[in-house]
N, C-alpha and C positions, 0 to 999 in steps of 0.2 A: 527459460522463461516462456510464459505465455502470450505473454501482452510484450511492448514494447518498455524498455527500464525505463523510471520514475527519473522526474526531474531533479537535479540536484538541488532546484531551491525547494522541494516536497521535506519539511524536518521535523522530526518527533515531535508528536503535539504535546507531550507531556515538560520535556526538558529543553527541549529546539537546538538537540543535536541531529547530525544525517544521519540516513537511515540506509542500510547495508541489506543486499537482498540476501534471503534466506532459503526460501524453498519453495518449487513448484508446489500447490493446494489442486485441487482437483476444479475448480474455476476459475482460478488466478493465479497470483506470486503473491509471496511473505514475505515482509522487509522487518528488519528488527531496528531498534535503535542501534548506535552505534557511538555510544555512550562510553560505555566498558566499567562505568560505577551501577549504582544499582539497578537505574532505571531497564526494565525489560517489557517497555512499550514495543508492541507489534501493529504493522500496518497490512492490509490486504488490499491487493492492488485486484482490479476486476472487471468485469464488463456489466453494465444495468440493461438487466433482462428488455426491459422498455425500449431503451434509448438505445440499446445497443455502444454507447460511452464510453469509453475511459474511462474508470476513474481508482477513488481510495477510502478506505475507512477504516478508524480505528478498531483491533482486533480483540478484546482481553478477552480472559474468562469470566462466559455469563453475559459478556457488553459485548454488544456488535453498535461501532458507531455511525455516525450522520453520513452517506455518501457523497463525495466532494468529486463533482470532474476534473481533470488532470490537465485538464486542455489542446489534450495531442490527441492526433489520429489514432484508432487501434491498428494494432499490427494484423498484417495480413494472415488468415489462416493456415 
């Protein structure tokens, strides 16, 4: 992981089950639902260029969504 893991109350925005981490990205972590029926919500977890933040947005193809801060520290580099 890059960042520090997602809180456990952070839950897919689509169906509001957790969400299970996935894979190093090249600026952040991947978290998938964790659903196991259809839903294939992905979240990116990230740092904002700006604020330097924590935080999460919804991933799909084509949709990059709203950035939400996370509320915790970044991890150290």
């Amino acid at each position: 992981m890059r960042l520090h893991p997602l809180s456990s109350d952070v839950k897919c925005p689509a169906c509001g089950a957790g969400l299970i981490f996935t894979r190093v990205r090249r600026y952040g972590d991947v978290y998938t639902c964790a659903s196991g029926g259809p839903c294939k919500c992905q979240v990116m977890h990230y740092r904002d260029k700006t604020t330097k933040a924590c935080g999460f947005a919804i991933s799909q193809p084509g949709v990059f969504g709203k950035w939400t801060p996370c509320g915790q520290a970044p991890a150290a580099e």
